[in-house]
N, C-alpha and C positions, 0 to 999 in steps of 0.2 A: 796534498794538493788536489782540488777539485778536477773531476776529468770536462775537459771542451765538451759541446755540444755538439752531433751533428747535424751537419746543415741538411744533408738529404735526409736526415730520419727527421728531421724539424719539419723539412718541407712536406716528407709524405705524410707528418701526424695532423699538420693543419688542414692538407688537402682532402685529408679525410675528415677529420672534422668541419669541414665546412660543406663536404659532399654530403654527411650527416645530416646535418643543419638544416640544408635547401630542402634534401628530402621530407623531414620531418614536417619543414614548413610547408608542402605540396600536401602533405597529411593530416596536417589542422586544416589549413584551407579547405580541401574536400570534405573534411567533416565539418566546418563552417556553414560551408555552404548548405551542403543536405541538411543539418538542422534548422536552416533557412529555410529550404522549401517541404520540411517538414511542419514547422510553423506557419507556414503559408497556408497548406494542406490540412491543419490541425483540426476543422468541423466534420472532416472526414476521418481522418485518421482516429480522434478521439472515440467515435462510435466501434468503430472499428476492433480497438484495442479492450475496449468492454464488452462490445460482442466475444471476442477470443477470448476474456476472461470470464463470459456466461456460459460458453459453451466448454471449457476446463471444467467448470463444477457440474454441467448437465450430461457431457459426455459418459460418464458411465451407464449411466441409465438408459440413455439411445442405445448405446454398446449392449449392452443386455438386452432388449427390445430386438432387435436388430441380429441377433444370435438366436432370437427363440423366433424365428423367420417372421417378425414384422418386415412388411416393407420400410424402404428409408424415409419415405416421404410419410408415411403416417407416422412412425417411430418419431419423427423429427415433430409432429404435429401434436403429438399426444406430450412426448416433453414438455415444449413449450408451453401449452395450455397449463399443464401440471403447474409449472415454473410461475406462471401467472396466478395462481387463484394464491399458491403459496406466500408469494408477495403482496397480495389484496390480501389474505388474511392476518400477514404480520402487520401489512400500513394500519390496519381494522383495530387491532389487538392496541397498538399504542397509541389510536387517535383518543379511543372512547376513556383510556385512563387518564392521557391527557386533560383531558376537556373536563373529567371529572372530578381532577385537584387543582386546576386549575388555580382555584378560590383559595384551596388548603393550602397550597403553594405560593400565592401572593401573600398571605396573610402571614407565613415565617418566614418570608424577607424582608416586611417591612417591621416584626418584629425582631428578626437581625441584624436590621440596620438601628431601629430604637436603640437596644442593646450595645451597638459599638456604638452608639452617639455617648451614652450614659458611662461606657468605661472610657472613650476618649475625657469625657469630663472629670473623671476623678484619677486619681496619680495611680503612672506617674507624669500623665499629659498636663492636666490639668487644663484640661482647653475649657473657656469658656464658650459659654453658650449659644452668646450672640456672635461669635467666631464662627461657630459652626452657621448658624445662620447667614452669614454674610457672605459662609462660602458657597452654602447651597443655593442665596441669589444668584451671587455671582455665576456656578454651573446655568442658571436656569437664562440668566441674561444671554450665554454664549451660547444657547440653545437657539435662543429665539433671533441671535442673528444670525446664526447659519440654518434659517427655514430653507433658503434657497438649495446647497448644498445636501440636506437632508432630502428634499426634493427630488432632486440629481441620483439621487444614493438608492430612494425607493423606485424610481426608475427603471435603472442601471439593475436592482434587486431582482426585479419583474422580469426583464429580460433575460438573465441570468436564467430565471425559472423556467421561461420558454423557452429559451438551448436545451437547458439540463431535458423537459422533458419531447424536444425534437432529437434529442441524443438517446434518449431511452428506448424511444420508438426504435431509432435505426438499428440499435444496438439488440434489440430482442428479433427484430427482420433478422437482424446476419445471424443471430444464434439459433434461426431455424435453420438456414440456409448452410451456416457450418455443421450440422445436425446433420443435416440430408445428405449433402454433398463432400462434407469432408475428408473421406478416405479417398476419394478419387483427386483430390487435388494434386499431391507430391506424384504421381505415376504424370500426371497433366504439366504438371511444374518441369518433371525430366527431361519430357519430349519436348520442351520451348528451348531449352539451353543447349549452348554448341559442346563438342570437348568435357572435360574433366567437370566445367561449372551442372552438367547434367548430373555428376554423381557428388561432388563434394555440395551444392546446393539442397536438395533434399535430404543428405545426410542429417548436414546441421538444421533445416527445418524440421527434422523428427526429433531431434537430439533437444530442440529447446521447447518444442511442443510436451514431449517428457518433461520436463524440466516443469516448464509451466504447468505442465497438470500437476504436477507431484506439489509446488508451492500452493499454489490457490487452493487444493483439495486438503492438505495438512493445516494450513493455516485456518482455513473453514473450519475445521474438527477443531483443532486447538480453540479458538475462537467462541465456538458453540460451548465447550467443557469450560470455558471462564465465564460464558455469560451465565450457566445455569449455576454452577459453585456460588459466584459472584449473588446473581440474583437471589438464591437460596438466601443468603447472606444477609441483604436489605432486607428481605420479605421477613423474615425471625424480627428484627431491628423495628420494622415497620415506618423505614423510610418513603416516603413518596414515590411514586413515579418509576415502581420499580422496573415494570416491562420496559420504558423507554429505556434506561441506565443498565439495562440488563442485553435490549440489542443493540447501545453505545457501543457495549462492550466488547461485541461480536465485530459487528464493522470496526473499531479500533485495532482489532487484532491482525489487520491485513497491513498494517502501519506496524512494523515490529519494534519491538522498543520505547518508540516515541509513542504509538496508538495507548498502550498500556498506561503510559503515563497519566496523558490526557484524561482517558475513561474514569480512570482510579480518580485523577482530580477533581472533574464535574462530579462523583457518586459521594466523596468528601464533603464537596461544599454544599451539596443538598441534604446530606446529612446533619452537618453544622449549622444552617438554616431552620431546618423540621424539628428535628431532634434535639442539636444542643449537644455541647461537647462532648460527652462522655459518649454517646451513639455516633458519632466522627472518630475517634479516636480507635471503636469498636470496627468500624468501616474499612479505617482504613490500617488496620492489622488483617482484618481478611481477605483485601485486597493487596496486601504485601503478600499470603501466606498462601492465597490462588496463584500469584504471580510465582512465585517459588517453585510451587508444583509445579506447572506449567513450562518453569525454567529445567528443570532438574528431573522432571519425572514426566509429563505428557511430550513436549516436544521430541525428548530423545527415544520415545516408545515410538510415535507418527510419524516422525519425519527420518525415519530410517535409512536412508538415500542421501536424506540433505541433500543441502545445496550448494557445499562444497564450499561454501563461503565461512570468513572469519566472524568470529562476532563486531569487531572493531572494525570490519568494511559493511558490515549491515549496516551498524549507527553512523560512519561515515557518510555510506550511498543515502539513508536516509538524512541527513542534516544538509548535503551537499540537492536532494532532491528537491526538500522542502525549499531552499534558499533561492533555485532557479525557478521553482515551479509551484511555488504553495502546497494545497492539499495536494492536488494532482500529483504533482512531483514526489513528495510523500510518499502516497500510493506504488505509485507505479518504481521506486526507486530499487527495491531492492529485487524484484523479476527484472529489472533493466538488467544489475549487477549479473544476475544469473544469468541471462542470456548473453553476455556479454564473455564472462566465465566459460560456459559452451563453445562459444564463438574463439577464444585464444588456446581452446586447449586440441581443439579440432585441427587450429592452424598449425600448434606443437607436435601432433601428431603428423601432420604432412612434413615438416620441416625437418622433423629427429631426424638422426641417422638409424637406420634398421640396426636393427638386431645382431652382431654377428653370431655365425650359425655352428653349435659347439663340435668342436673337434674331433677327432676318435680317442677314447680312454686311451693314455698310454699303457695302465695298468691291464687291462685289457686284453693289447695290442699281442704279449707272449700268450 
């Protein structure tokens, strides 16, 4: 025979679950909201968050400077400039190759596209001709009524281009300015907070500043060891356009997982374009066989520390970043993860119960 229920333990499981309940919803809410006035805020905060990721990668080198008694403000001066001509010299390096296949580059895709016209036409499609023809009117008809919209889009393009580079500017300001000033921030952050928020606040501000240097600076290195493998790779092949597809590579690598994908695909289908099957097929075996190393032998050498994370919440945070937030989201998804991580194991640690403190050996004791 089943035993009754009882009413008071019925009552105090609901009342807790429903004290639960409120709670957690006062919890989304507040997080509701602050990604509200985070998105509000987001022309600022977006520089912001790129400055702290220039100055993760520049920070060593101020650090050095800065120990062999540079002042901070020239230390901070002398980086940035460094940091500067370095990026004029990579923009430099894949404008002029660009520009210089430009031609080589149109000319094997639109014999790539001849090519699939010519196998779509023989089996086992069998498309005819005037098919294909009818349908490339057709694309070209739906072109030409959405001039408007196109319109709209190179606009919308343009603007885009003035944020991205009112956001770079801001973003190389604060990486001087966290350069100069940085170590004195968290002693400055202390003295603002009342109580416990003075010592548990800058704890975890150092805790994911580590964090955050340790990811950007590994991912960097890893990054850089697959563009040169990678490029090495094309260059034998004599694929096109190797410098750009070579610092694809590099910037994809701050995208874990998914960046890798990406990069490998565009160096594929320039390959299959230029080349022609057999030098695609070649492509992209060395770009499975960099990706390997990279899985199994550079990551676990650099990233010694880790980040504490699974591999199945990397791809998660990044699928889950992409999806709210495009590239951005991407990007910035799995340093969120990580700081995030930081942030709950920090709180694990105030919440555990101590330690209890061992006994005296009985053995001992005679």
């Amino acid at each position: 025979m089943p035993d009754t229920l009882s009413s008071a333990r019925t009552r105090a499981a609901l009342r807790t679950t429903a004290r639960v309940s409120a709670e957690s919803l006062l919890v989304l809410a507040m997080l509701a909201v602050a990604l509200w006035l985070l998105g509000r805020m987001w022309s600022v905060v977006w520089p912001l968050i790129i400055g702290l990721l220039l100055t993760t990668l520049t920070w060593p080198l101020a650090r050095f400077l800065r120990r062999h008694k540079w002042p901070p403000a020239l230390a901070a001066s002398a980086v940035t400039v460094l940091f500067l001509l370095v990026i004029g010299g990579i923009v430099t390096l894949i404008a002029v190759p660009m520009a210089s296949q430009t031609d080589e580059l149109t000319d094997g895709v639109t014999e790539g596209i001849e090519k699939l016209r010519d196998w779509a036409a023989g089996p086992p499609l069998n498309i005819d001709d005037s098919e294909i023809t009818h349908a490339v009117d057709s694309a070209m008809a739906r072109v030409q009524d959405s001039v408007g919209t196109i319109t709209t889009t190179v606009a919308t393009g343009v603007s885009t281009v003035v944020n991205g580079l009112i956001t770079a500017v801001l973003a190389v300001f604060l990486m001087f300015f966290f350069l100069k000033d940085g170590p004195r921030f968290l002693p400055w952050l202390g003295r603002q907070l009342p109580g416990r928020l003075a010592t548990d606040v800058p704890t975890v501000a150092a805790r994911s500043w580590e964090t955050l240097g340790s990811f950007v600076r590994s991912q960097a290195l890893v990054g850089l060891l697959d563009a040169v493998f990678i490029g090495l790779g094309l260059w034998f092949l004599g694929v096109p356009l190797v410098l750009p597809l070579a610092v694809l590579t590099f910037v994809s690598a701050f995208v874990p997982i998914v960046g890798a994908l990406f990069a490998g695909f565009v160096a594929v289908l320039i390959a299959l374009v230029s080349n022609g099957l057999t030098d695609a097929l070649i492509t992209l075996a060395i770009i499975v066989l960099v990706q390997q190393l990279e899985g199994n032998v550079f990551q676990p050498i650099i990233q010694s520390r880790g980040l504490g994370l699974h591999a199945a919440v990397v791809l998660l945070a990044v699928t889950l970043g992409g999806s709210l937030a495009g590239i951005v989201g991407s990007l910035l998804a799995v340093p969120v993860a990580a700081l995030i991580a930081v942030v709950w194991n920090y709180v694990r640690e105030q919440l555990g119960d101590p330690e209890p403190e061992p006994g005296p050996d009985p053995a001992g004791a005679g």
